[in-house]
Structures are given as structure tokens and as C-alpha cells.
C-alpha positions as CSV (number, residue, x, y, z in Angstrom):
1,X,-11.3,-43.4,32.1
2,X,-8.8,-45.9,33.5
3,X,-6.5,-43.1,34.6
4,X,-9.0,-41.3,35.8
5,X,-10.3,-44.5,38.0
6,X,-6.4,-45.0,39.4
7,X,-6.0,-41.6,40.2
8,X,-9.1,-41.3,42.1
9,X,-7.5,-42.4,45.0
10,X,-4.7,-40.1,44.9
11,X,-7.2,-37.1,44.9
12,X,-7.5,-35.1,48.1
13,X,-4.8,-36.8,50.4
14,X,-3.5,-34.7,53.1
15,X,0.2,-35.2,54.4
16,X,0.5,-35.5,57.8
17,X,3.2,-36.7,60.1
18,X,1.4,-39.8,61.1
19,X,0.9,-40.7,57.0
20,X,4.4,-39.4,55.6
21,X,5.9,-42.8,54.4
22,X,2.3,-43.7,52.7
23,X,2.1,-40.6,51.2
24,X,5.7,-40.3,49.3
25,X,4.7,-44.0,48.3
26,X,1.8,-42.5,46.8
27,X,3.2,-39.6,45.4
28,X,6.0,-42.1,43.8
29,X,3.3,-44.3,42.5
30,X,1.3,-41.3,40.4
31,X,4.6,-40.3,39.4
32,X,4.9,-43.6,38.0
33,X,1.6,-43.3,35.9
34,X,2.6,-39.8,35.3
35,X,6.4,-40.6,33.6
36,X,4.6,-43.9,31.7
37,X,1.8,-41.4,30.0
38,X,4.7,-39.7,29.2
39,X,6.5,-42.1,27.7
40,X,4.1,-43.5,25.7
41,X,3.8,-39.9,24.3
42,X,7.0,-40.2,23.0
43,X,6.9,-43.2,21.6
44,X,4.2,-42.3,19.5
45,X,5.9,-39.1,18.5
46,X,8.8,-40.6,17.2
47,X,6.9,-43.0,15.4
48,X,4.3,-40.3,14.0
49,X,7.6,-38.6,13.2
50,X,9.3,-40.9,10.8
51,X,6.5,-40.7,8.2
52,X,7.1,-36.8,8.8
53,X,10.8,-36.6,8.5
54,X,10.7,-39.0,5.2
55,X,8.0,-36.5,3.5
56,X,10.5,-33.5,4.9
57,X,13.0,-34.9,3.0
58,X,10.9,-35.5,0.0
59,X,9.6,-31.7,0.0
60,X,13.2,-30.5,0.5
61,X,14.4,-32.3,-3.1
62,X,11.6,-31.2,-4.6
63,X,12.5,-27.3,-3.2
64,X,16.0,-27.8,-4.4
65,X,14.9,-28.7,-8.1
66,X,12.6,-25.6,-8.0
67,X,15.7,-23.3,-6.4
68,X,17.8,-24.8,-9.5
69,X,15.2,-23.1,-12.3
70,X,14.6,-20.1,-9.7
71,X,18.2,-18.8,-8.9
72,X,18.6,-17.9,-12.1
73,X,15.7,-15.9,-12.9
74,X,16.4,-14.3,-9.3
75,X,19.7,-13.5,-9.9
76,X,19.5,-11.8,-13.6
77,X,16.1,-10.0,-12.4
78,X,18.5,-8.4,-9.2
79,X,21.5,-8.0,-12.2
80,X,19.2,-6.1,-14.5
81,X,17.7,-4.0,-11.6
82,X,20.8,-2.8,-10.6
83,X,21.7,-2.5,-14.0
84,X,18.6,0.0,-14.5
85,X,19.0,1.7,-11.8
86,X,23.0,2.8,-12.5
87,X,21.2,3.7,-16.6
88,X,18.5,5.8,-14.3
89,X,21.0,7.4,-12.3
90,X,23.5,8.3,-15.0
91,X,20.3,9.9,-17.5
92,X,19.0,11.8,-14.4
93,X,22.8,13.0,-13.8
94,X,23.2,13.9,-17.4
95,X,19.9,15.7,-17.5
96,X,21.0,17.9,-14.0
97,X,24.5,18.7,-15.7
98,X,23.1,19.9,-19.4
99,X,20.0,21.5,-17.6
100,X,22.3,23.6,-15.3
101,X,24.9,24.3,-17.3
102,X,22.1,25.8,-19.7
103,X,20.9,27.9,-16.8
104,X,24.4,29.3,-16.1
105,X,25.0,27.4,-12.8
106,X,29.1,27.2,-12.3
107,X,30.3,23.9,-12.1
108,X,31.8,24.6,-8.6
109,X,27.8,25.8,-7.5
110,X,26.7,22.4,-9.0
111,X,26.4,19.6,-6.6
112,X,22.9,16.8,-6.9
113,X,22.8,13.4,-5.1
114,X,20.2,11.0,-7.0
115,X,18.0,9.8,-4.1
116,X,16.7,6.1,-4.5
117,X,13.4,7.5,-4.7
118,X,13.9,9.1,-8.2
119,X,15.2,5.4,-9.9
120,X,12.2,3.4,-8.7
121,X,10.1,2.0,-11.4
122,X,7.2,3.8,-10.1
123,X,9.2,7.2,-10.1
124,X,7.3,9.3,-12.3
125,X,9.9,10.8,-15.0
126,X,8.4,14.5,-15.2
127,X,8.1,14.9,-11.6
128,X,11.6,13.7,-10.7
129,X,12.6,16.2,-13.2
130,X,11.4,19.2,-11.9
131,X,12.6,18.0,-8.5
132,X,15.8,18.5,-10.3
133,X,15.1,21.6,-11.9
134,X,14.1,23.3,-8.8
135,X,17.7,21.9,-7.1
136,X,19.2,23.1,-9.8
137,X,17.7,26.7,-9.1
138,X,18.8,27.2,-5.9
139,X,22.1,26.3,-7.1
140,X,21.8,29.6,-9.3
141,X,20.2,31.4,-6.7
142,X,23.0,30.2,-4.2
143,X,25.6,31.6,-7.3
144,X,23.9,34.9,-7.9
145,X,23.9,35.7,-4.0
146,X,27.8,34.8,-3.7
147,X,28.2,37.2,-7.1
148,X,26.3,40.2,-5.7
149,X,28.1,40.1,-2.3
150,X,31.4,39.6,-4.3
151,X,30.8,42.3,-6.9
152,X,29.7,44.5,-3.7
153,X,33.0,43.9,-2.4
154,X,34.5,45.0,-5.7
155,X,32.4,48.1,-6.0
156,X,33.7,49.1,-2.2
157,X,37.5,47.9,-2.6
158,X,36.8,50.6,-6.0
159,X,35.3,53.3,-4.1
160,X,37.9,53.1,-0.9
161,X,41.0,53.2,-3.4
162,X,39.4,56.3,-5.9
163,X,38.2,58.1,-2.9
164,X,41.9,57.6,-0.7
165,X,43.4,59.0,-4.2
166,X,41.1,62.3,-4.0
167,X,41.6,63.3,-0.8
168,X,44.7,62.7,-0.4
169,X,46.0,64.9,-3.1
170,X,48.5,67.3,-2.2
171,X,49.4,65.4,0.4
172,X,53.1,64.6,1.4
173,X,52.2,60.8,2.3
174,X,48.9,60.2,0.6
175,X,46.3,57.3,2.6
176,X,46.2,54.5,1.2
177,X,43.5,51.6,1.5
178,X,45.5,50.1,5.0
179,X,45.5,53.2,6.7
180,X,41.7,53.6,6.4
181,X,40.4,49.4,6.2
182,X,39.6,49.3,10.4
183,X,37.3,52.6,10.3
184,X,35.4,51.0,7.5
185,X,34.3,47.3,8.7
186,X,30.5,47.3,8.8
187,X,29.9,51.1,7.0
188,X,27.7,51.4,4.6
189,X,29.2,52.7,0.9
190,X,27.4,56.2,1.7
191,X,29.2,57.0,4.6
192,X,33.2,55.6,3.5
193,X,33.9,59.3,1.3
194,X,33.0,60.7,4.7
195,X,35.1,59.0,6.4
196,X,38.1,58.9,4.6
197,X,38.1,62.5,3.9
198,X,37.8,62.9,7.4
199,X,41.4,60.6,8.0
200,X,42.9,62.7,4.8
């Protein structure tokens, strides 16, 4: 109310030329109301603060005699977390390795990463494990396709080599498999007889 009383006077002044010297006195004397409010805002805060800061550093002890019982438990919980995850991850491992080596899958076809998903506690064991098994058959799938496309290759290298040697029988320089290889890239196993006869 007092403020508001010595301020009154300062409300709705209007700077002119005429009043410019009385008006930057009056501005200076509001700002000296304004800066001792302030002050006296600070003084109180530091006060109010010392009580704060002495309680701050009360609670802090008191945190570092909880942290002293705490780190401990923290740090063996993290130690046997990690330590169950690595006994996760070498069990799921050992499972993939006997489960595709009983399926037939070559060790160069077998390749699984354990995903962090599959060692969390909340992982449910039979589902991670036919995650696995079903990696595990495309490995085998992966296998059989690379066998059948190299067992193809065997059957054609087979049929170009017998069929070279029965046409060219009675021939002064027989054909051989070189002679014949760049007329048979993308023919069908049907149509190489045909063809070599054809060179013969």
C-alpha cells in the first residue's frame, strides 16, 4: 500500500521538452524504489537460504550413507545380470549348434546372432526356441538349394563329357568339353546331345 501511495505520482507522466530534467529525476527516483525492493529481495533470499543450504547438506550425508549400502547391491545385481545373460546366450548357442547339427545343417551354412530380445527375463524359453529352429531351417533350406544347383552342375559337367566321348568317336581329334563350353551357357540339359553332336 505504501508503494503503491509513492508511485501514484509517477503514474501517467508524459515527457515533454518543457518537463525533461523533472522527468529523468522522476524516473531516477522510481528506479530508486524499484532497485531497494529489489534489494531487500535479496536480502531475504540469502537469509531464507542459509537454513536451506544447511538442510542441503544434511540430506546430501544422509544420501551418501544410503549410496554406501546401495552401490553394492547395484553393482552385484548389474554383475549377475550380465552374468545371466552371457549363461543365456551360451545355452541358446549350444541349443542352435546341437539342434542344427541334428538337422544336417553344415557348419559352413550355420551362422545365428543371439538378439537381446531372446536373454531378457521375460523372454519366453519355448518361443525363443522355435525362433531358432525356424533360423535354423532356412539354414538347411539355404544348404539344400546350394546342393541341387551344385549336383545340377555335376549331372551337366557328366553329360557334356559322356556325350563329347560318343560323338566324337572315330574322330581324328575328338571334342572335348572346351571346344563345346561357349555353345552351352544357359541350355537346358535336353538340348546339350543336340548340340554337341551337331559340333562333332
Amino acid at each position: 500500500q505504501t508503494i503503491e501511495g509513492n508511485i501514484q505520482k509517477y503514474v501517467g507522466l508524459i515527457v515533454t521538452e518543457e518537463n525533461l530534467k523533472d522527468m529523468e529525476a522522476a524516473q531516477k527516483e522510481i528506479a530508486s524504489i524499484r532497485t531497494k525492493v529489489d534489494g531487500f529481495r535479496k536480502a531475504v533470499k540469502k537469509k531464507m537460504e542459509e537454513p536451506y543450504k544447511l538442510f542441503e547438506g544434511e540430506i546430501k550425508e544422509l544420501l551418501q550413507l544410503i549410496e554406501k549400502a546401495e552401490a553394492p547391491l547395484k553393482n552385484q545385481t548389474l554383475q549377475y545380470e550380465k552374468d545371466r545373460i552371457i549363461a543365456k546366450e551360451a545355452e541358446l548357442n549350444k541349443f542352435a549348434q546341437t539342434t542344427a547339427t541334428n538337422m544336417g545343417v553344415r557348419p559352413e551354412y550355420f551362422k545365428i546372432i543371439i538378439p537381446s530380445q531372446w536373454t531378457n527375463r521375460t523372454a519366453k524359453d519355448p518361443a525363443v526356441r522355435k525362433e531358432i529352429v525356424a533360423q535354423i531351417e532356412a539354414m538347411l533350406d539355404s544348404q539344400r538349394r546350394d546342393d541341387e544347383a551344385n549336383e545340377m552342375e555335376k549331372q551337366r559337367i557328366g553329360l557334356i563329357e559322356g556325350q563329347c566321348q560318343v560323338h566324337s568317336s572315330g574322330l581324328k581329334t575328338p571334342v572335348v568339353p572346351e571346344d563345346v563350353n561357349h555353345l552351352l551357357v544357359g541350355v537346358t540339359l535336353s538340348d546339350i546331345p543336340g548340340i554337341i553332336l551337331a559340333e562333332c
